[in-house]
N, CA, C and O atoms as a Tinker XYZ file with bonds, in Angstrom:
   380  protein
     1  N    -18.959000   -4.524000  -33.213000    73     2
     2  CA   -17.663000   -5.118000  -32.954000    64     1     3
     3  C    -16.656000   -4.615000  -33.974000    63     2     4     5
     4  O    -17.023000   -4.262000  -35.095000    81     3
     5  N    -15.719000   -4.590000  -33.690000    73     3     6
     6  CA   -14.400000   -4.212000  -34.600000    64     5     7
     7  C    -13.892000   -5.343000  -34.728000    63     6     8     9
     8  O    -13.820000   -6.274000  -33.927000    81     7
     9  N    -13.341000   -5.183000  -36.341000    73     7    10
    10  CA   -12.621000   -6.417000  -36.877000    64     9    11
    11  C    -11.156000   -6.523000  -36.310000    63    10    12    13
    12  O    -10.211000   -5.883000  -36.771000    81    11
    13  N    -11.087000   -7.294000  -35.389000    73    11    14
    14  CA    -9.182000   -7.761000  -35.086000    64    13    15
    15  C     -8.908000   -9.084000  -34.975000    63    14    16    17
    16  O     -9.709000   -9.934000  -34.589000    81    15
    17  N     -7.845000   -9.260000  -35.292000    73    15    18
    18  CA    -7.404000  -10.802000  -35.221000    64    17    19
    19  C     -7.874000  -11.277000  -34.080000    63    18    20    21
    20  O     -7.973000  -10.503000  -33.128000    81    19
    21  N     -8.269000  -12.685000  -33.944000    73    19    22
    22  CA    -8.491000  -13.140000  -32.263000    64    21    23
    23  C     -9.566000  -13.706000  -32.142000    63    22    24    25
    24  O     -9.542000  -14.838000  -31.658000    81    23
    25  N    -10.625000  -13.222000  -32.466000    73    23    26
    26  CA   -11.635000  -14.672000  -31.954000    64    25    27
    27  C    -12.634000  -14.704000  -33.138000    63    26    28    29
    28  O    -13.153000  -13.631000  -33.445000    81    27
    29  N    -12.994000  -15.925000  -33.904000    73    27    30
    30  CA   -13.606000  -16.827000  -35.264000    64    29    31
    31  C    -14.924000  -16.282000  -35.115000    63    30    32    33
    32  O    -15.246000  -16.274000  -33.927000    81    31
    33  N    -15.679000  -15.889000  -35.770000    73    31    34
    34  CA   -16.947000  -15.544000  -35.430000    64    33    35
    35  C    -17.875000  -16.738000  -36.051000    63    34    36    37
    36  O    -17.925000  -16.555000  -37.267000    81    35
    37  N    -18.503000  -17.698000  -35.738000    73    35    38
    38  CA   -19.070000  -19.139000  -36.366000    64    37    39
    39  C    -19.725000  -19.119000  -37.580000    63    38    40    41
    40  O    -20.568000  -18.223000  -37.616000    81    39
    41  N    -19.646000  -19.799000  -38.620000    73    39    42
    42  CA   -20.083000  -19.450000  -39.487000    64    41    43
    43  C    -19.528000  -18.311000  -40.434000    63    42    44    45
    44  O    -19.987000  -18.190000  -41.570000    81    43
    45  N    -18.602000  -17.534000  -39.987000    73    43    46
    46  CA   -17.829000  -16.791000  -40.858000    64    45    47
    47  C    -16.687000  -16.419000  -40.393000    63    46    48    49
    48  O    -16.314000  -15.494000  -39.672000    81    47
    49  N    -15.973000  -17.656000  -41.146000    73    47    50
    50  CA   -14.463000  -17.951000  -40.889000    64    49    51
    51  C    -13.760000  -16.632000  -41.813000    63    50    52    53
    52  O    -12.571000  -16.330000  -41.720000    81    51
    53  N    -14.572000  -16.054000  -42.549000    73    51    54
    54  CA   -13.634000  -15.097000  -43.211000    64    53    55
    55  C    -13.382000  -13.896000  -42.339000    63    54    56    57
    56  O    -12.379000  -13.182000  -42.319000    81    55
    57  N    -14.543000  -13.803000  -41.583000    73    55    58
    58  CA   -14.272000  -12.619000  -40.569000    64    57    59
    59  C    -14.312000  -12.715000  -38.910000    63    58    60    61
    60  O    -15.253000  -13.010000  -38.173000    81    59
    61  N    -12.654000  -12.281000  -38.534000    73    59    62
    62  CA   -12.282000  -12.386000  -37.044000    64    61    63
    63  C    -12.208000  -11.310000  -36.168000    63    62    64    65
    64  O    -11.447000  -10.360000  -36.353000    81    63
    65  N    -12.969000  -11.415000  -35.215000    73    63    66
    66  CA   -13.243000  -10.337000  -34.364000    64    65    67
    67  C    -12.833000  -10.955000  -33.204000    63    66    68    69
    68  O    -12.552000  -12.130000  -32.971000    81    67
    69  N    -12.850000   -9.464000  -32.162000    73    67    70
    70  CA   -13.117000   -9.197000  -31.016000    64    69    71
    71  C    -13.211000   -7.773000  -30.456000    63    70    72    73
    72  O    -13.209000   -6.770000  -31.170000    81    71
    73  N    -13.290000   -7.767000  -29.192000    73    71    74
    74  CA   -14.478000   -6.203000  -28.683000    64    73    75
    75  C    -12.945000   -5.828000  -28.175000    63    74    76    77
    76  O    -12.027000   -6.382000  -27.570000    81    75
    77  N    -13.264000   -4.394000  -28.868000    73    75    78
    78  CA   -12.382000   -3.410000  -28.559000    64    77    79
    79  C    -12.020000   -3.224000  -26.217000    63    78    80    81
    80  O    -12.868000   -3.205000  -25.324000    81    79
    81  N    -10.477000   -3.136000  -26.112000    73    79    82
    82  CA   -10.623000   -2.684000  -24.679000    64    81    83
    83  C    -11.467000   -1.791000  -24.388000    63    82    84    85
    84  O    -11.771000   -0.880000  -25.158000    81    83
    85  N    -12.020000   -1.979000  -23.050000    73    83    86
    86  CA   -12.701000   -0.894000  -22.132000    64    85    87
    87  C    -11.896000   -0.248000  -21.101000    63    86    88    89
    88  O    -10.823000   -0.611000  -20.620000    81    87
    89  N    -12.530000    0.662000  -20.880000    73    87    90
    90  CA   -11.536000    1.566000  -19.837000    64    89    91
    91  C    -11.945000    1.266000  -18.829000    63    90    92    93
    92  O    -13.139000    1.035000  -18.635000    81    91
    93  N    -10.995000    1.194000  -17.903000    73    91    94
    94  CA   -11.105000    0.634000  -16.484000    64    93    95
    95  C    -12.385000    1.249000  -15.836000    63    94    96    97
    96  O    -12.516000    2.457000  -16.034000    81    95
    97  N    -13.476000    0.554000  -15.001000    73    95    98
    98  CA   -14.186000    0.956000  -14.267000    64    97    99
    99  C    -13.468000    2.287000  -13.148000    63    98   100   101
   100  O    -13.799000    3.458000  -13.330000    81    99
   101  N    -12.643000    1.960000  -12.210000    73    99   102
   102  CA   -12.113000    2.997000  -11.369000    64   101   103
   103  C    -10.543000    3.320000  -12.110000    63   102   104   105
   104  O    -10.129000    2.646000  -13.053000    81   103
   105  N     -9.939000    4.221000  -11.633000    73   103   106
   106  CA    -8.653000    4.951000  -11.415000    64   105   107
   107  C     -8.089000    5.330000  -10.062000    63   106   108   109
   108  O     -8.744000    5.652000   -9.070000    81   107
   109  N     -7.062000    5.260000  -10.149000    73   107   110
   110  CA    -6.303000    5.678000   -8.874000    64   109   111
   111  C     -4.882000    6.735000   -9.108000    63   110   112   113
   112  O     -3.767000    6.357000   -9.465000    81   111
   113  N     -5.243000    7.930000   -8.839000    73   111   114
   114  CA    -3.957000    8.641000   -8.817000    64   113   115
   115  C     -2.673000    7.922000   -8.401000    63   114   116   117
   116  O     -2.741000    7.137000   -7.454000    81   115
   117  N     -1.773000    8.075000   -8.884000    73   115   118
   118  CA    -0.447000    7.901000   -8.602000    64   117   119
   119  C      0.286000    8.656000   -7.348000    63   118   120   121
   120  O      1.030000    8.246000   -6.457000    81   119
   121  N     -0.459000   10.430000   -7.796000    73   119   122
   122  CA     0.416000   11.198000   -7.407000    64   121   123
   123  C     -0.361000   11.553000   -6.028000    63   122   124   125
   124  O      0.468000   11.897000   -5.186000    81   123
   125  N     -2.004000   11.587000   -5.410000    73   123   126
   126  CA    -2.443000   11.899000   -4.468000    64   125   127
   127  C     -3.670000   10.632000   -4.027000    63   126   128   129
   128  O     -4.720000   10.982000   -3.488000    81   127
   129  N     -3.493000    9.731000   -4.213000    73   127   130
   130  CA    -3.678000    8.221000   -4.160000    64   129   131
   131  C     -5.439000    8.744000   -4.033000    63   130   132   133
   132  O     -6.109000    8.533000   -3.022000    81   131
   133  N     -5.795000    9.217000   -4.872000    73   131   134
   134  CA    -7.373000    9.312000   -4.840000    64   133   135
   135  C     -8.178000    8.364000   -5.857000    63   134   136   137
   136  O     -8.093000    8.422000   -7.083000    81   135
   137  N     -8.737000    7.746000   -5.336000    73   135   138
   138  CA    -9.445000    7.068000   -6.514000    64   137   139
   139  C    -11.039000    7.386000   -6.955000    63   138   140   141
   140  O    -11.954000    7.626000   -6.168000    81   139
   141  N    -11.142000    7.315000   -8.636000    73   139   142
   142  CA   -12.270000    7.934000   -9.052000    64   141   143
   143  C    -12.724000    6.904000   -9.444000    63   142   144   145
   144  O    -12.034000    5.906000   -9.652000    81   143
   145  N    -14.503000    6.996000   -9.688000    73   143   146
   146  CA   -15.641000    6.325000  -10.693000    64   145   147
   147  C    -15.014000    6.187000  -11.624000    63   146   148   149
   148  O    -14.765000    4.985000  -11.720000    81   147
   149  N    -14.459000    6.890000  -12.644000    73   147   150
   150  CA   -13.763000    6.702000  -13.555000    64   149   151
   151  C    -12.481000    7.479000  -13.956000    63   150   152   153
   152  O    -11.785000    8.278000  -13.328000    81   151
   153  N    -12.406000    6.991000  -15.176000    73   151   154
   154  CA   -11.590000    7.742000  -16.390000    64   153   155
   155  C    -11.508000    9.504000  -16.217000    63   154   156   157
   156  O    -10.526000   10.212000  -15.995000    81   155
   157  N    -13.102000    9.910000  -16.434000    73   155   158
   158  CA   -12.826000   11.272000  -16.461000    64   157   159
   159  C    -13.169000   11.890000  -15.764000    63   158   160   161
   160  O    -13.338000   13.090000  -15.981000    81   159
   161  N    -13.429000   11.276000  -14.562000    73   159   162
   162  CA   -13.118000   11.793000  -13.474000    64   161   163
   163  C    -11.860000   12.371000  -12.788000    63   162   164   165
   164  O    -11.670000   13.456000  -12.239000    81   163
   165  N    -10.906000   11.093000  -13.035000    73   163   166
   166  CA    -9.309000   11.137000  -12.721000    64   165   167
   167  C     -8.799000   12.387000  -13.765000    63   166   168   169
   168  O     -8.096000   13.354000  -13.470000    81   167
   169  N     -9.261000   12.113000  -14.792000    73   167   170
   170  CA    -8.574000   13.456000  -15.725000    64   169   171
   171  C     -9.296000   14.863000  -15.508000    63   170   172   173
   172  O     -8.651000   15.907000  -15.609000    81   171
   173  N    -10.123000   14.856000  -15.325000    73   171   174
   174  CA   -10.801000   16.278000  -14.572000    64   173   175
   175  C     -9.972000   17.034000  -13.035000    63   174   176   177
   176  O     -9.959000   18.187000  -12.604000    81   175
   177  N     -9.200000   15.435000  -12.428000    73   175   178
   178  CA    -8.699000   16.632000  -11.255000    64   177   179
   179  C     -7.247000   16.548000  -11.424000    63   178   180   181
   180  O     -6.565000   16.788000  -10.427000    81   179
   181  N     -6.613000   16.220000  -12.618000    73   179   182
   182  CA    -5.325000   16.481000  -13.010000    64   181   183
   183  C     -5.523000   17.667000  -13.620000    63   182   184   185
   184  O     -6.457000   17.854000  -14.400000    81   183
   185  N     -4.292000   18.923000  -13.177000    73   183   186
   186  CA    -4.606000   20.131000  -13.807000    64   185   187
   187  C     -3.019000   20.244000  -14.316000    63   186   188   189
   188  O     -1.979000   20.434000  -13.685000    81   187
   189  N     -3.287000   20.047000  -15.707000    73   187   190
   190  CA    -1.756000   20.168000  -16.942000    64   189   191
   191  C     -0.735000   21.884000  -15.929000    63   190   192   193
   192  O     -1.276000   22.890000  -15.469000    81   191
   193  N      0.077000   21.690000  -15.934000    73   191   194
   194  CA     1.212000   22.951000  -16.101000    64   193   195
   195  C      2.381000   22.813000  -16.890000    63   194   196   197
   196  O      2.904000   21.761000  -17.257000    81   195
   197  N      2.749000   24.008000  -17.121000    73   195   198
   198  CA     3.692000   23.791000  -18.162000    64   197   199
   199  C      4.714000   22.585000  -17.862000    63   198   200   201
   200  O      4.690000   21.846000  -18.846000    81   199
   201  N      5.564000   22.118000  -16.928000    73   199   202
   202  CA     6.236000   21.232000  -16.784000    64   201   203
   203  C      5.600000   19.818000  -16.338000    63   202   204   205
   204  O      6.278000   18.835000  -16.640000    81   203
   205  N      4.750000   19.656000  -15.863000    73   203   206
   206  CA     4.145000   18.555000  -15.043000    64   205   207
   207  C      2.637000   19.124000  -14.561000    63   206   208   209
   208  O      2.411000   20.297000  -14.265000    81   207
   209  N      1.737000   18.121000  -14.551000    73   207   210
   210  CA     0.310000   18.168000  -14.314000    64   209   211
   211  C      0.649000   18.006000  -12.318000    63   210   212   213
   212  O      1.594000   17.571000  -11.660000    81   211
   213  N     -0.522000   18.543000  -12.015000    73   211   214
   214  CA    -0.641000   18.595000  -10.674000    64   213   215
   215  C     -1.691000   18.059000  -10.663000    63   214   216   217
   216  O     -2.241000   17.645000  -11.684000    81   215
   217  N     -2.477000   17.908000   -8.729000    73   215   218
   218  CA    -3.817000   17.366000   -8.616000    64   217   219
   219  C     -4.514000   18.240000   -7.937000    63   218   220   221
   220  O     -4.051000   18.667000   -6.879000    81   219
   221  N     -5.835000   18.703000   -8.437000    73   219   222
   222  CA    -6.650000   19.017000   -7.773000    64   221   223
   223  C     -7.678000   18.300000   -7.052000    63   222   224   225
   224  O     -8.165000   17.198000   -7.304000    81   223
   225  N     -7.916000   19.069000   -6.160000    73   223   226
   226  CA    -8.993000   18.423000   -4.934000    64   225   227
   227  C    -10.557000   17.975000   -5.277000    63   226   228   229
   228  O    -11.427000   18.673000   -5.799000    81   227
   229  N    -10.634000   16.823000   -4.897000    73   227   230
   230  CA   -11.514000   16.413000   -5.722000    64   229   231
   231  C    -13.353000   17.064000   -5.158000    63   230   232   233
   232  O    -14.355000   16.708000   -5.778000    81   231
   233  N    -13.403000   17.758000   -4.261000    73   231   234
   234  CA   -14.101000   18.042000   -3.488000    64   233   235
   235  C    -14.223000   19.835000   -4.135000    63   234   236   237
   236  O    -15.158000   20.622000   -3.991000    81   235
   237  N    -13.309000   19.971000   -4.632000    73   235   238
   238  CA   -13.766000   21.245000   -5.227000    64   237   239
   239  C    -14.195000   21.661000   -6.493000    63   238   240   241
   240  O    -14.521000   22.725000   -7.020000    81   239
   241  N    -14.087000   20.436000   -6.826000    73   239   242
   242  CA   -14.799000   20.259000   -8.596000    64   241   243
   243  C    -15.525000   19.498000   -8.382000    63   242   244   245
   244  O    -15.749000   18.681000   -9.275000    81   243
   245  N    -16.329000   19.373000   -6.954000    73   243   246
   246  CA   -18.046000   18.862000   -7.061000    64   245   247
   247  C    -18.145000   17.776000   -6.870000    63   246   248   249
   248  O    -19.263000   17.357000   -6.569000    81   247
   249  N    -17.085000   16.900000   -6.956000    73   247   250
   250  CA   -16.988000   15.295000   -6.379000    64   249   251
   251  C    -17.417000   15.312000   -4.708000    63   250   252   253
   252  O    -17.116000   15.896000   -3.667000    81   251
   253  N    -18.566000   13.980000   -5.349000    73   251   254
   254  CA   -18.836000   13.684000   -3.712000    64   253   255
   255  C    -18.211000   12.065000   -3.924000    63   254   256   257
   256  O    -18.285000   11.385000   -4.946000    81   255
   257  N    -17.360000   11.575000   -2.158000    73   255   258
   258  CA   -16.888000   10.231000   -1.696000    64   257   259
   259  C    -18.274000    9.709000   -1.260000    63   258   260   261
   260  O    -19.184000   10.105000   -0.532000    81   259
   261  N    -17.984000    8.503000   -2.137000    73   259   262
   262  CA   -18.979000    7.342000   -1.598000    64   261   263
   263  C    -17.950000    5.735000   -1.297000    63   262   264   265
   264  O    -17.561000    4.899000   -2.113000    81   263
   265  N    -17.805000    5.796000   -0.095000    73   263   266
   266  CA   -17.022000    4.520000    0.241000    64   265   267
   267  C    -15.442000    4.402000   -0.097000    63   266   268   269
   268  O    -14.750000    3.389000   -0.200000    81   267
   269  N    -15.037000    6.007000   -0.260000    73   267   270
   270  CA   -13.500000    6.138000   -0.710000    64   269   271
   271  C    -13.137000    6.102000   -2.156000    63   270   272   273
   272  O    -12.033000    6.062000   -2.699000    81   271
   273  N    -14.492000    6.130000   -2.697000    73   271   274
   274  CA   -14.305000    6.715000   -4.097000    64   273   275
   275  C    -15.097000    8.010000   -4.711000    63   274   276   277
   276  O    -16.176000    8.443000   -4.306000    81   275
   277  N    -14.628000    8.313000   -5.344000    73   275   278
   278  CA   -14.967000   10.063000   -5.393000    64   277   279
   279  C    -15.719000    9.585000   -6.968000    63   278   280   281
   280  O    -15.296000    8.904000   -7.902000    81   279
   281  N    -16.833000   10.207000   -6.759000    73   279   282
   282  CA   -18.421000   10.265000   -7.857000    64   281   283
   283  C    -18.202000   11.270000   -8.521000    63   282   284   285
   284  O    -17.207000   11.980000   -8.375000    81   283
   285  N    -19.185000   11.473000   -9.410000    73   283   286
   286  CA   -19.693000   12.726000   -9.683000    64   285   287
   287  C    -20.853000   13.407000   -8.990000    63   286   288   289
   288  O    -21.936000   12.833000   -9.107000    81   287
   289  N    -20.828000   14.270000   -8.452000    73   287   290
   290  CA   -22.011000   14.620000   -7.411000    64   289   291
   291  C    -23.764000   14.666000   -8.404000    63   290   292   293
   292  O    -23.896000   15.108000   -9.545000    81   291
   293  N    -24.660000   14.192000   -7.704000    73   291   294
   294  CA   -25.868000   13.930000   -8.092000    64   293   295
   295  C    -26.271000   15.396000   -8.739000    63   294   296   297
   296  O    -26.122000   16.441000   -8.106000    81   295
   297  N    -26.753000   15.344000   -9.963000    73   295   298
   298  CA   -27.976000   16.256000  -10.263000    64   297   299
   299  C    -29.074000   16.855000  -10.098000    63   298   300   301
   300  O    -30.134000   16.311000  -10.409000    81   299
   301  N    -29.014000   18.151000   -9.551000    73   299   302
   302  CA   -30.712000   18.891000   -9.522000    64   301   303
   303  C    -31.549000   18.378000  -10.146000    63   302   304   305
   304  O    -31.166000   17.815000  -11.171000    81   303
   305  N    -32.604000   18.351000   -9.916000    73   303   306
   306  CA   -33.989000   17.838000  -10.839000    64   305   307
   307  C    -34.079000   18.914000  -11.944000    63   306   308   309
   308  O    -34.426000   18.648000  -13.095000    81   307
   309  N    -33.710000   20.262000  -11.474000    73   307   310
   310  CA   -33.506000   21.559000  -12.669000    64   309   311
   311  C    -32.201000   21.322000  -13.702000    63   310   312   313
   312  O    -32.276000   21.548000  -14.910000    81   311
   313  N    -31.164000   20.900000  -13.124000    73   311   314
   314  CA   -29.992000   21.204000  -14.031000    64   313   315
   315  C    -30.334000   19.581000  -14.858000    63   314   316   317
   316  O    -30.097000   19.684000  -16.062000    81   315
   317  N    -30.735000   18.419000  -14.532000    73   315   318
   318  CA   -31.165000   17.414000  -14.965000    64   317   319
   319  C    -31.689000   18.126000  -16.489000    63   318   320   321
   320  O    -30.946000   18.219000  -17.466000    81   319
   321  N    -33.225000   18.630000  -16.447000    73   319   322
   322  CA   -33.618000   18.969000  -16.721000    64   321   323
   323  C    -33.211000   19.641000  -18.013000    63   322   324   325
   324  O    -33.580000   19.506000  -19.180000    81   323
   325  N    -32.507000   20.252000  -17.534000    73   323   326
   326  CA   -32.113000   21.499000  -18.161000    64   325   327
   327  C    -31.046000   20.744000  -19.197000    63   326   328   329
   328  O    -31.332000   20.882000  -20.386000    81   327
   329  N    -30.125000   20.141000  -18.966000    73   327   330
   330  CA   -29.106000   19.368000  -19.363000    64   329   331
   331  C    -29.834000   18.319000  -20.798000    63   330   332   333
   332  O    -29.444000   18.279000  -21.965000    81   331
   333  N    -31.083000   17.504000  -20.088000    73   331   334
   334  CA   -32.141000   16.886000  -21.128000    64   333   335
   335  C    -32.077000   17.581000  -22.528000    63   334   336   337
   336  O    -31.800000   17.114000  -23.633000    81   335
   337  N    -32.464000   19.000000  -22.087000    73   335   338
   338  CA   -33.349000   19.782000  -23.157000    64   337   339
   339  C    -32.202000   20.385000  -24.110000    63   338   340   341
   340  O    -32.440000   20.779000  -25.251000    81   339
   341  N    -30.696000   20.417000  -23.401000    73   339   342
   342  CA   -29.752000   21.132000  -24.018000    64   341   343
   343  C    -29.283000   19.845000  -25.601000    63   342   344   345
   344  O    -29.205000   20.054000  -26.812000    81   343
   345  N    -29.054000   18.449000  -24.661000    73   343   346
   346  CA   -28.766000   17.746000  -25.411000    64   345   347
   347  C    -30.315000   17.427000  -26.632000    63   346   348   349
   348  O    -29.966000   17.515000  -27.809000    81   347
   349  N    -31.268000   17.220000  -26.508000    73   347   350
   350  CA   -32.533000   16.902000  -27.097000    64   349   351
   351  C    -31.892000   18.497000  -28.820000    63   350   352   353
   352  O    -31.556000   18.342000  -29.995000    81   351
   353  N    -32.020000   19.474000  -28.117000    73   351   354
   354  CA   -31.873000   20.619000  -29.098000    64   353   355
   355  C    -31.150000   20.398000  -29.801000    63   354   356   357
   356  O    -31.498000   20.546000  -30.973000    81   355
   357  N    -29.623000   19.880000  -29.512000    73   355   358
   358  CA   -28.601000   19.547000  -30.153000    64   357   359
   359  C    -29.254000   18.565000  -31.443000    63   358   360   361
   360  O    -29.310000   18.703000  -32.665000    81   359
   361  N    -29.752000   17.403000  -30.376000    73   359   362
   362  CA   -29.602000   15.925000  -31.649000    64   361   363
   363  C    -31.312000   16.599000  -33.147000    63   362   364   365
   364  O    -31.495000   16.057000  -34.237000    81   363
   365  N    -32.162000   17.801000  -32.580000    73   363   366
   366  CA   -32.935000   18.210000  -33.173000    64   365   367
   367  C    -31.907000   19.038000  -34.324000    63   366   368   369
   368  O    -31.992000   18.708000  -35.507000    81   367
   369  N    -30.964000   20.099000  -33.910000    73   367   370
   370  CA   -30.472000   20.549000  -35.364000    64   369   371
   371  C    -29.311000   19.785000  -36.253000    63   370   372   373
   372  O    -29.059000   20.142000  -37.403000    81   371
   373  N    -28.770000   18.919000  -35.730000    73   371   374
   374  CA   -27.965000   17.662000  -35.986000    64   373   375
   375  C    -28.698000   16.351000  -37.314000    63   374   376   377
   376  O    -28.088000   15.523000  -37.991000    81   375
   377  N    -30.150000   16.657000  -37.249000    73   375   378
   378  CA   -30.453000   15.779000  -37.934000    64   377   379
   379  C    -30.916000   15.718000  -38.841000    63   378   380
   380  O    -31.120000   14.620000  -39.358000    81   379
């Protein structure tokens, strides 16, 4: 928990907490009314240009719709896999 003004924690009146915001479960474009699983999802099919961000299609960066909301499409049992062993290597020279 992070320390912020707002709620007494019992027994230790000296220190007041509460839980940092969470980011919204879904998103909804503004600009092409698509709504994502999440956060970075929605920012994955905004593509920055110099004056203004545009939207890309969510179907071409691998999003699959489930019920009018756009996922991240499921994993190979290989790229799974593969993905495991990339992160595992990492937290091995990391430590």
């Amino acid at each position: 928990m992070l320390a912020f003004p707002g709620i007494v924690s019992p027994g230790r009146e000296d220190l007041i907490y509460m839980t940092a915001p969470t980011l919204p479960d879904i998103a909804t474009c503004g600009a092409c009314r698509a709504t994502f699983a999440d956060v970075e999802l929605f920012d994955a099919h905004r593509l920055p240009t110099r004056t203004r961000s545009r939207c890309r299609r969510p179907a071409e960066l691998g999003m699959v719709a489930r019920g009018g909301v756009w996922h991240r499409a499921p994993m190979s049992p290989v790229d799974r896999l593969a993905r495991y062993r990339a992160v595992r290597a990492q937290g091995e020279i990391t430590d």
